[in-house]
KEKE-3310 file (N, C-alpha, C; in steps of 0.2 Angstrom, whole numbers, plus 5000, padded with zeros to 4 digits):
npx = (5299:5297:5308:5297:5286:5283:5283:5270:5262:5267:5263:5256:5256:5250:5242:5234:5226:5209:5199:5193:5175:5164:5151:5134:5124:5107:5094:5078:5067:5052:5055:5055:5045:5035:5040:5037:5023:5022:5026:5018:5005:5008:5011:4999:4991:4997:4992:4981:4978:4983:4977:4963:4950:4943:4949:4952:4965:4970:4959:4962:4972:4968:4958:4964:4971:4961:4954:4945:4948:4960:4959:4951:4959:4969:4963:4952:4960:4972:4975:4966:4965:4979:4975:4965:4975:4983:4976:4972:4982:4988:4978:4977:4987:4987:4979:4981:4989:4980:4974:4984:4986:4985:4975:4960:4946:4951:4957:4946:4939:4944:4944:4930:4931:4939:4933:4919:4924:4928:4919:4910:4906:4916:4910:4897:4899:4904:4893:4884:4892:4886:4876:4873:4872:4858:4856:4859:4851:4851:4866:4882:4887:4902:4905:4898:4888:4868:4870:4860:4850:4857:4863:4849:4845:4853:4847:4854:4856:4864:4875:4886:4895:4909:4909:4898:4897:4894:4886:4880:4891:4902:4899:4896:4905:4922:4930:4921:4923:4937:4937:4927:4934:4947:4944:4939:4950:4958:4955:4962:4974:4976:4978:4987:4998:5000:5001:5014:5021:5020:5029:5041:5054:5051:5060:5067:5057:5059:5072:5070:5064:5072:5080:5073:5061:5048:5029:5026:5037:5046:5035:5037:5051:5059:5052:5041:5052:5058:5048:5042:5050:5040:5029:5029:5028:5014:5008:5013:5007:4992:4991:4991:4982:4971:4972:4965:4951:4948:4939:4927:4921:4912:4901:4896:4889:4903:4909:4922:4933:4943:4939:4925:4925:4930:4921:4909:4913:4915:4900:4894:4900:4898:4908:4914:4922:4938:4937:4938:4950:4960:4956:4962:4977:4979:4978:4987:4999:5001:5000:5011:5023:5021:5024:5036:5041:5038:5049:5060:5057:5057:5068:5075:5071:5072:5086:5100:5094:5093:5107:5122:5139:5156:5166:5179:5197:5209:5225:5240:5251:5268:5269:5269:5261:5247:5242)
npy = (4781:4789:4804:4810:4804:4812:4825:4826:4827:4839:4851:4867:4869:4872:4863:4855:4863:4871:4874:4890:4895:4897:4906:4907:4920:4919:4920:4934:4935:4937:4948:4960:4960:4963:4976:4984:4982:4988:5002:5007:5005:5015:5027:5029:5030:5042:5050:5053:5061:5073:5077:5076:5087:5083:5081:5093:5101:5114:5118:5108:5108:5122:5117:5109:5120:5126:5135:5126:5113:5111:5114:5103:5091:5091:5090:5081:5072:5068:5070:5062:5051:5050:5052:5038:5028:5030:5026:5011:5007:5005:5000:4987:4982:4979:4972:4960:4955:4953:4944:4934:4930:4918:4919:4916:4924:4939:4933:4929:4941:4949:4942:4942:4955:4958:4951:4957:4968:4965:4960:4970:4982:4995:5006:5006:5003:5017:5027:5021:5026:5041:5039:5037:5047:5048:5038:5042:5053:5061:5067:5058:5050:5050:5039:5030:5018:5020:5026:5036:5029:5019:5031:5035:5023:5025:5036:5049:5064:5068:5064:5053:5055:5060:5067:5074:5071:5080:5070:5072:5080:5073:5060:5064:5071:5073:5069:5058:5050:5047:5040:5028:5022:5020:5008:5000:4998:4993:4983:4973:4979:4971:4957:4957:4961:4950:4941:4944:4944:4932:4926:4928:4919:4908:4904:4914:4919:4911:4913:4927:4924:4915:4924:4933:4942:4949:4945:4955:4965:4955:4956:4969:4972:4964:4955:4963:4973:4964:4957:4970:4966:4961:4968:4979:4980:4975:4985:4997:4996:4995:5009:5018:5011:5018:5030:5032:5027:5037:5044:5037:5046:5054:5047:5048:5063:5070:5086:5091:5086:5077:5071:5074:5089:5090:5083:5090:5104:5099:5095:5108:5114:5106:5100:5086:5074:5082:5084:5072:5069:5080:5075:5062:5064:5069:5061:5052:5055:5059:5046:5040:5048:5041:5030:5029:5031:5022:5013:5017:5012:4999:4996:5001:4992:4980:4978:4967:4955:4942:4946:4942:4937:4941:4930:4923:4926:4916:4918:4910:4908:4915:4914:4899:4889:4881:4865)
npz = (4881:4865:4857:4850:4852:4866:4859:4856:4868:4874:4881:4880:4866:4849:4843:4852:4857:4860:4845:4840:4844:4832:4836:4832:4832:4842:4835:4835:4827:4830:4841:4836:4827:4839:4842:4831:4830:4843:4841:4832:4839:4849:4838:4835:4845:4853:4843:4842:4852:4850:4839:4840:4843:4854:4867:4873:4879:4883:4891:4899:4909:4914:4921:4930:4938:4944:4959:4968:4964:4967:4982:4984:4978:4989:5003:5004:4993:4997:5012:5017:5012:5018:5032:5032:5029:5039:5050:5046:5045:5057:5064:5059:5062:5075:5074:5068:5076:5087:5080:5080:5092:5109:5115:5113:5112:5110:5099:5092:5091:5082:5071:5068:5066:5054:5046:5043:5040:5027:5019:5015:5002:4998:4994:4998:5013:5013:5011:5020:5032:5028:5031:5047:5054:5058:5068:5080:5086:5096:5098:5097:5111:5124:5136:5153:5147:5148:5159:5165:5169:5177:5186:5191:5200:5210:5215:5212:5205:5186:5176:5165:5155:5147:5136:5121:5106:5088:5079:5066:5060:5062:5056:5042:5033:5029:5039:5043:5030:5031:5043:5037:5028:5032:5043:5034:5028:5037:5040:5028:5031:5041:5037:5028:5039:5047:5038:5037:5048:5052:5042:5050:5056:5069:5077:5081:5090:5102:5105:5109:5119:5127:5131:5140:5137:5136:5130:5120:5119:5113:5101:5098:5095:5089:5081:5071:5065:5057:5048:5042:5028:5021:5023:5018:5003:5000:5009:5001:4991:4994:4999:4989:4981:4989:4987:4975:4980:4985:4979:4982:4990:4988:4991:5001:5007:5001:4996:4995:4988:4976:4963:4961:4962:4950:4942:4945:4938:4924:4921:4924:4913:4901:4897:4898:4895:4896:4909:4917:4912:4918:4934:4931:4928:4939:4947:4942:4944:4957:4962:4954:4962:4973:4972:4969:4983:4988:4983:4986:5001:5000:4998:5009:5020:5018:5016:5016:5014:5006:4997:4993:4999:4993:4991:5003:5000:5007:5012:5011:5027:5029:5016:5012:5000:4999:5001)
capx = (5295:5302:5307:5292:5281:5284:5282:5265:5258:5270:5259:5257:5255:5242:5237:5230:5222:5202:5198:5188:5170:5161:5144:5130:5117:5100:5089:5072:5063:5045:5052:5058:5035:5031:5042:5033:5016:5019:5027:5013:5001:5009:5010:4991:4988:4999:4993:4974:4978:4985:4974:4956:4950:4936:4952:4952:4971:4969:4953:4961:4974:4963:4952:4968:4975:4957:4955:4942:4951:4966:4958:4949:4964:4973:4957:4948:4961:4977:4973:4959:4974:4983:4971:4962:4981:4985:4970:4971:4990:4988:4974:4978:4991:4985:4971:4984:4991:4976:4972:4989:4987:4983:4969:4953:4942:4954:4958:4939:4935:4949:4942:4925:4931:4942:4926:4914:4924:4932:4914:4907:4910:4919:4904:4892:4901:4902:4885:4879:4893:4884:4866:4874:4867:4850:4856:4864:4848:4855:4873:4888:4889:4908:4904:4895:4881:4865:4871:4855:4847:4861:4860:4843:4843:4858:4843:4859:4857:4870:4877:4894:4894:4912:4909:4892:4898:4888:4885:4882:4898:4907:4898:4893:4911:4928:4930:4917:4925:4943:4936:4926:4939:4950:4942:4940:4960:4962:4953:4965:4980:4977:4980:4995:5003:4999:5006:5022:5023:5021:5036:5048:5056:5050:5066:5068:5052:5061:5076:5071:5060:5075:5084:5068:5059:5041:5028:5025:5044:5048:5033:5040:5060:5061:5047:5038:5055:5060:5041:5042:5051:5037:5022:5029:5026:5009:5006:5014:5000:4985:4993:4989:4972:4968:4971:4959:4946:4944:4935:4921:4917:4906:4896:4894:4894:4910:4910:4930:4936:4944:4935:4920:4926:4931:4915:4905:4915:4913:4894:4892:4901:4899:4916:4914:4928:4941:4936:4939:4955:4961:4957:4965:4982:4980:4980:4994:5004:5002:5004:5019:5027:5020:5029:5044:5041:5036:5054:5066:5057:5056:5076:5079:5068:5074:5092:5102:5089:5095:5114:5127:5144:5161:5170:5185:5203:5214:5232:5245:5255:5271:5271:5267:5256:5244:5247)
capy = (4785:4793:4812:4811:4805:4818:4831:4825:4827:4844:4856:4874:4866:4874:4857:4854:4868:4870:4882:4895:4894:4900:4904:4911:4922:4915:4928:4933:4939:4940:4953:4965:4961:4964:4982:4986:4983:4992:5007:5007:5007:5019:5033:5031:5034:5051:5057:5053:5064:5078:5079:5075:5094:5084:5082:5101:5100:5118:5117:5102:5111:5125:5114:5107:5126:5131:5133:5121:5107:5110:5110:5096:5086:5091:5089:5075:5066:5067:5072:5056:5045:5048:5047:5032:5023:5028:5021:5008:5001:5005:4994:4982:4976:4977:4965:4955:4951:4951:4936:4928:4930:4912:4921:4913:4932:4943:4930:4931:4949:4951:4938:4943:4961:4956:4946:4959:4973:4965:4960:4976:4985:5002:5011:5005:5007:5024:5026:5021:5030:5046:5039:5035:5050:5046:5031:5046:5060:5067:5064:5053:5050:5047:5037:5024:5019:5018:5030:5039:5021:5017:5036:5036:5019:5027:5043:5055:5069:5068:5062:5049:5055:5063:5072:5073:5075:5080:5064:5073:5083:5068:5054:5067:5074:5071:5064:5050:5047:5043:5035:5022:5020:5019:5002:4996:4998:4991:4975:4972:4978:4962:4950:4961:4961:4943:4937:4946:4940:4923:4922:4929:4911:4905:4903:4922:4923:4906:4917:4933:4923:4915:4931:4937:4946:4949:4943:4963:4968:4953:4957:4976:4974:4957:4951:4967:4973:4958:4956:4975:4968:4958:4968:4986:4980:4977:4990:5004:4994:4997:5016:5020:5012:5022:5035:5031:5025:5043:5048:5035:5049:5056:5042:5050:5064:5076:5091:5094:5079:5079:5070:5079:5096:5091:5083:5096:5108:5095:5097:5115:5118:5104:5098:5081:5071:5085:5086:5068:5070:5082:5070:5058:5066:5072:5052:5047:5061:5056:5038:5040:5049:5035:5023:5031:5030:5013:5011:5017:5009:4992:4996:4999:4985:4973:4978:4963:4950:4940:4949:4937:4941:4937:4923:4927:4924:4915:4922:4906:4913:4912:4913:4895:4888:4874:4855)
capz = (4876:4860:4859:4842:4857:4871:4860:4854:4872:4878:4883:4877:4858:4848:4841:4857:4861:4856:4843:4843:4843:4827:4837:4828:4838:4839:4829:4837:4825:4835:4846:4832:4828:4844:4844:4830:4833:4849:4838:4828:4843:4853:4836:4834:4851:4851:4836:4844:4859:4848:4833:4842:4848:4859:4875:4872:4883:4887:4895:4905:4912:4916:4926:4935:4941:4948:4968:4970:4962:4972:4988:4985:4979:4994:5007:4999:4993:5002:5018:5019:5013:5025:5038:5031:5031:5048:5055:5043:5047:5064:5068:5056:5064:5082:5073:5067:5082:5092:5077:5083:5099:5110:5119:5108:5113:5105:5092:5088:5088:5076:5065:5066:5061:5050:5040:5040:5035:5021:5018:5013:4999:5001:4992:5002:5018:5015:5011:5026:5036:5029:5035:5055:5061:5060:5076:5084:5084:5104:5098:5101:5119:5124:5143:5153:5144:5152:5164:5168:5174:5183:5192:5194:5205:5217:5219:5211:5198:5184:5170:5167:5148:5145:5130:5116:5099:5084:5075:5058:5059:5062:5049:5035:5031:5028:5044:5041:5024:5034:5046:5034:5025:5036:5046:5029:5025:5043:5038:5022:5033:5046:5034:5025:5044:5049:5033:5036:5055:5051:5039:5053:5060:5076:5083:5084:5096:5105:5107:5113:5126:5132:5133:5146:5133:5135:5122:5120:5119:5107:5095:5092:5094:5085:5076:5066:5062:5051:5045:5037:5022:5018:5023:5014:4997:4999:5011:4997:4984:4996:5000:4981:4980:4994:4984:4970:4984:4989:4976:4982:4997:4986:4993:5010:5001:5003:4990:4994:4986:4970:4956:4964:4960:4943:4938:4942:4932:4917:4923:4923:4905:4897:4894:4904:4894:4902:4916:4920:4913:4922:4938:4929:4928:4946:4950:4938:4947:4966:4962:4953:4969:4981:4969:4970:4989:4991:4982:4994:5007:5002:4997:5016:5024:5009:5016:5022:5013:4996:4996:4991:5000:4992:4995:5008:5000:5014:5011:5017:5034:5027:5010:5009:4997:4999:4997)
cpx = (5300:5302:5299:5286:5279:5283:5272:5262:5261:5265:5264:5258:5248:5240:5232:5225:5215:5203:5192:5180:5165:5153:5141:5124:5110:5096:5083:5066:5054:5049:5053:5048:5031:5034:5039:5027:5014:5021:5022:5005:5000:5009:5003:4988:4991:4994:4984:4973:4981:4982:4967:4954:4944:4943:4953:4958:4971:4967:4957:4965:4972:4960:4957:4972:4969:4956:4951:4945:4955:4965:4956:4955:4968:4969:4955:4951:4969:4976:4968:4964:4977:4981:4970:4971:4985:4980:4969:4979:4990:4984:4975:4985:4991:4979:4975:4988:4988:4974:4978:4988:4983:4975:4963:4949:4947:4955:4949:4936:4940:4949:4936:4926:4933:4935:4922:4914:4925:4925:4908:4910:4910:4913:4900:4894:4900:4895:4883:4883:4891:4879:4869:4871:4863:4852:4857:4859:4851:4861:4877:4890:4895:4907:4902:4889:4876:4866:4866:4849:4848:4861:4855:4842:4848:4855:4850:4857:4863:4870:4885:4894:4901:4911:4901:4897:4894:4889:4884:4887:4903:4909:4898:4897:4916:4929:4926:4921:4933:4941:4933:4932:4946:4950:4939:4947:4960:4959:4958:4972:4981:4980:4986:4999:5004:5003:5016:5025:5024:5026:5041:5047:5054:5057:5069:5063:5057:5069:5075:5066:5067:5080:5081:5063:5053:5038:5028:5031:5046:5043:5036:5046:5061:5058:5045:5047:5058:5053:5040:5044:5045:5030:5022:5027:5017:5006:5007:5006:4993:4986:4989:4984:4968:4965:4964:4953:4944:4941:4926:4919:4914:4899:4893:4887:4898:4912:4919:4933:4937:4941:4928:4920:4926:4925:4910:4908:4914:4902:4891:4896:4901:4904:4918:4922:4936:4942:4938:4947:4961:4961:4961:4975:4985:4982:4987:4999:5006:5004:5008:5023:5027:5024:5036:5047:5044:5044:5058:5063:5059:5064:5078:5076:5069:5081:5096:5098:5092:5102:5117:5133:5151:5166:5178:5190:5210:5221:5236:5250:5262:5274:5271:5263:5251:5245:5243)
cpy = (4789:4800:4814:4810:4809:4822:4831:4828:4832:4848:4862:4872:4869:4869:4855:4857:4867:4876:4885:4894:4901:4900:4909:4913:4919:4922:4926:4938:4942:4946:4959:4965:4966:4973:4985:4988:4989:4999:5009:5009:5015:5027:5035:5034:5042:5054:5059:5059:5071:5083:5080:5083:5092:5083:5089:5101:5108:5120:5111:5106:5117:5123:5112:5114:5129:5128:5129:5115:5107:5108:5104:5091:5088:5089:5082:5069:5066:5067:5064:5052:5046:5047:5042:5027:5024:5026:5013:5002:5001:4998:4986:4979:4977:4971:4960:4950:4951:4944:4931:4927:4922:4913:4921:4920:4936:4940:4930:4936:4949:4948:4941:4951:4961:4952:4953:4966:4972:4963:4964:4979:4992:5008:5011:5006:5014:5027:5026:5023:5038:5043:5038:5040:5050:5041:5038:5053:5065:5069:5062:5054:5045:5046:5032:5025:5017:5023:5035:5034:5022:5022:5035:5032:5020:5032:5048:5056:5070:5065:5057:5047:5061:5068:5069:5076:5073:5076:5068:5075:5076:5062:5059:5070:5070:5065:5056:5048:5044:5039:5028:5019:5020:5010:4999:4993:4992:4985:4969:4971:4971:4958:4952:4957:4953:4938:4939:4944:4935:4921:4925:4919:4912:4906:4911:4925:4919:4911:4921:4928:4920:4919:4935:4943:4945:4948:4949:4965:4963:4956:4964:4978:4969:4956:4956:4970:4971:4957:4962:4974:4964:4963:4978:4985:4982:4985:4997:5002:4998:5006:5019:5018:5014:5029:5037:5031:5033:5044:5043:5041:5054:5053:5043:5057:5068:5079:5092:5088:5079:5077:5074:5085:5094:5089:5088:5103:5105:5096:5102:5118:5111:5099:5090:5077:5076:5086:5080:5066:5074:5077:5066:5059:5068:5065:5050:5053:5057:5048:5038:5042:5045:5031:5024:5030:5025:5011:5010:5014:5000:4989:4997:4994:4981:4973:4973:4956:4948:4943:4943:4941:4937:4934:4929:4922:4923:4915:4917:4912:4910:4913:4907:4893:4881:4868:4856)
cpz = (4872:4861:4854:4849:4860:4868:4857:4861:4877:4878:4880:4866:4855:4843:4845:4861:4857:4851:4842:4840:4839:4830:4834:4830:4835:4838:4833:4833:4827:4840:4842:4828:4831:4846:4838:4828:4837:4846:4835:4833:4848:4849:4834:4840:4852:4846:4838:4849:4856:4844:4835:4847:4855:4866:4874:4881:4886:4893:4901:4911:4917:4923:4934:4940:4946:4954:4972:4971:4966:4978:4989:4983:4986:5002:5005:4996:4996:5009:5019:5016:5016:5029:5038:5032:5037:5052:5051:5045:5055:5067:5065:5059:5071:5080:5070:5073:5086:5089:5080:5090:5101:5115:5114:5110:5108:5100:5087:5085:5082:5071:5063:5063:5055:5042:5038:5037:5027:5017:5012:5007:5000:4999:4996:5008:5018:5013:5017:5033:5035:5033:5043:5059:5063:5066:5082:5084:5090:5101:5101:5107:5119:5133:5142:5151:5150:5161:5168:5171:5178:5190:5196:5200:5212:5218:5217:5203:5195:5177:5169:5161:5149:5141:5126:5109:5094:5080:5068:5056:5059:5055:5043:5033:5030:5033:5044:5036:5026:5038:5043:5031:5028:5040:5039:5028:5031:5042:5034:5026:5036:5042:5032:5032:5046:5043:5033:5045:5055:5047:5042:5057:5067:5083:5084:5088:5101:5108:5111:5119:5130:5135:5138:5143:5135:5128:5116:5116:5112:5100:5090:5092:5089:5079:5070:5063:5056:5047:5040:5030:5019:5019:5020:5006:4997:5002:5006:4991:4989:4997:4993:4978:4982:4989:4978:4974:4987:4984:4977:4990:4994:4990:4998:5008:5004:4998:4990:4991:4976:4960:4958:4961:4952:4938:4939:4939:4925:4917:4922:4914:4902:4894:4901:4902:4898:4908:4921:4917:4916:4929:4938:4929:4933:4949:4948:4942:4953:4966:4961:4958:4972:4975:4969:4978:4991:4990:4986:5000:5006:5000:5005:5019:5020:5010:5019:5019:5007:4994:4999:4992:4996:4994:4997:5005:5007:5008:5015:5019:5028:5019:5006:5006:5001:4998:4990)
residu = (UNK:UNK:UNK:UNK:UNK:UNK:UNK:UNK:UNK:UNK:UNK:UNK:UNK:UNK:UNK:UNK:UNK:UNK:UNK:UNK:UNK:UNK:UNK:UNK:UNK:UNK:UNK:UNK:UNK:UNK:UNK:UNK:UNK:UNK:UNK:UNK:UNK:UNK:UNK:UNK:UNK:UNK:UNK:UNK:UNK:UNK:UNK:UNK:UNK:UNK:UNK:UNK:UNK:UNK:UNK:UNK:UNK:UNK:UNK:UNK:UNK:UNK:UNK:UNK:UNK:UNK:UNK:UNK:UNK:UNK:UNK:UNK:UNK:UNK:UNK:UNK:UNK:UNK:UNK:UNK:UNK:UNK:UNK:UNK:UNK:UNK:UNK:UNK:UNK:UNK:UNK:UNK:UNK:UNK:UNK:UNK:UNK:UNK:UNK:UNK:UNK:UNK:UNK:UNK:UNK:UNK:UNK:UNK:UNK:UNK:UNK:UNK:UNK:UNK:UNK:UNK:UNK:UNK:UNK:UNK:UNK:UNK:UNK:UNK:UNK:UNK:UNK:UNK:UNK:UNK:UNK:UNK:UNK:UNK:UNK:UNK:UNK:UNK:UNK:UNK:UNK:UNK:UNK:UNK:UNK:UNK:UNK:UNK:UNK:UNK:UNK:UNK:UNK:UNK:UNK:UNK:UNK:UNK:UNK:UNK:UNK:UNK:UNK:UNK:UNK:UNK:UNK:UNK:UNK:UNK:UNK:UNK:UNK:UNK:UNK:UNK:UNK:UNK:UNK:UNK:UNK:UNK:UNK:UNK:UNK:UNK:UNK:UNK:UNK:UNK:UNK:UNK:UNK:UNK:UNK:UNK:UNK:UNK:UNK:UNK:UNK:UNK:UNK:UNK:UNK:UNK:UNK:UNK:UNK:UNK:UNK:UNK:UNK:UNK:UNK:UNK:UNK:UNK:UNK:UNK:UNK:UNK:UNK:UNK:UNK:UNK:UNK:UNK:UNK:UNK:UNK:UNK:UNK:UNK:UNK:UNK:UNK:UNK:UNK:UNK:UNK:UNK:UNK:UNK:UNK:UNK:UNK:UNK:UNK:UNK:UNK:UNK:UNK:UNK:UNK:UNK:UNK:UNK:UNK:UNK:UNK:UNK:UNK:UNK:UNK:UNK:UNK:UNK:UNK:UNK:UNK:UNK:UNK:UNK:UNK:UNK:UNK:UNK:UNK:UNK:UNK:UNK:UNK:UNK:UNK:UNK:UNK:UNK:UNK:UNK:UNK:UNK:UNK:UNK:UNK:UNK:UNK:UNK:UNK:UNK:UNK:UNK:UNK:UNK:UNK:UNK:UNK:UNK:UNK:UNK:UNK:UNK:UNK:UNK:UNK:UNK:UNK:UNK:UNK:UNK:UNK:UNK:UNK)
# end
């Protein structure tokens, strides 16, 4: 080969190299549209909330400083959110593992619950957990039922009745309204829990059983562990519907409850559009902290799930390199 050859094909030649690419960004002109559309949408709506004296903004804040209001947002609808989602997550995932369970009785009562709460709607539910006292006129007997029968044919005076509580204090308050909604929630949880059980792998029951684990023991070391990162999302969603859903315990009724109070302030002056404003703003508030919540949690049970580790540089012994 000639030296004219050789040097055609020496490396390090900027004849051979590529040259540089004249690229030319792709233009979008629909999203530069679509920001000012929404420009356009979003100054009409300020200037609607600034200029229109019917949200009379004083007046709303007003409404949100007085001590009904507060109690009832704090009664009415925290307080009964948190109950309704502790009797709600609790049972729901005892009904979801009663539905997994190989035992056909408990796999059925946790169906049939599971049907006819999800059935009902939460209005109506509460609705007719105000009316229960009417079944309950003596009051709620906590014993064996039928216990004055069963005495009378052993000839002994008595009673095998724990406690009597007053059916209307129970269904006609707050307490009715977490309790309804509460065994609503715990309908909705089941499935939540069941769906996030069933996407842990089998061979992690198949394991702990051969390690001498109980079905018991694996379900609450192994199995709900790993199922939390699947069943906290939804779980933070229905938390924050709850929220909303208090305001149907009107329907029992429960005067400490927050749209309650606020409507009838809108009621007694007149002023209904702030009045449901105020509400409104009580809502956007506590949901924005459960979603701030919901975050961090689904950040630590999400830990460990979808992280890509980087690749490990082997270092030849030696100082040698590779063939």
């Amino acid at each position: 080969m000639s030296t004219t050859d050789s040097s055609r094909v020496a490396p390090g030649r900027s004849d051979d190299r590529p040259g540089a690419i004249d690229a030319v960004p792709v233009r979008h002109p629909s999203r530069w549209i679509a920001i000012a559309v929404i420009a356009v949408l979003v100054a009409m709506l300020v200037h609607m909330l600034v200029t229109n004296d019917a949200y009379n903004w004083p007046f709303v804040f007003e409404i949100m400083n007085q001590q009904p209001v507060i109690e009832g947002l704090l009664k009415g609808t925290i307080v009964a959110t948190i109950g309704s989602m502790v009797i709600g997550v609790v049972f729901g995932v005892l009904l979801a593992v009663m539905r997994l369970s190989p035992n056909p009785v408990l796999s059925s009562v946790a169906w049939v619950f599971t049907w006819f709460f999800r059935g009902i709607p939460r209005l109506v539910l509460l609705t007719i957990m105000g009316a229960l006292g009417i079944l309950f006129t003596k009051g709620l007997a906590i014993g064996v039922p039928f216990d004055q029968q069963i005495l009378g044919w052993l000839g002994v005076d008595g009673s095998l009745r724990l406690h009597t509580f007053d059916a209307n204090a129970i269904f006609s308050g707050v307490i009715g309204g977490i309790i309804g909604l509460g065994l609503s929630e715990a309908a909705y949880m089941a499935e939540i829990a069941r769906a996030g059980i069933l996407s842990v792998d089998n061979g992690q029951r198949e394991a702990a059983e051969a390690l001498g684990m109980s079905r018991g023991r694996t379900m609450r070391r192994i199995v709900l562990p790993q199922a939390m990162r699947v069943i906290v999302p939804p779980t933070g969603n229905e938390a924050i519907a709850m929220v909303k859903d208090t305001s149907l315990l009107i329907a029992i009724p429960v005067s400490t409850e927050l749209f309650f109070q606020t409507s009838s302030i809108g009621s007694r002056t007149y002023e209904l559009l702030p009045s449901y404003i105020a509400a409104t703003l009580y809502y956007l508030l506590i949901s924005s902290i459960m979603m701030v919540g919901q975050y961090f949690l689904e950040q630590k049970f999400g830990r460990g799930f979808g992280a890509t580790s980087k690749p490990r540089v082997q270092v030849p012994v030696g100082g040698q390199g590779g063939a």
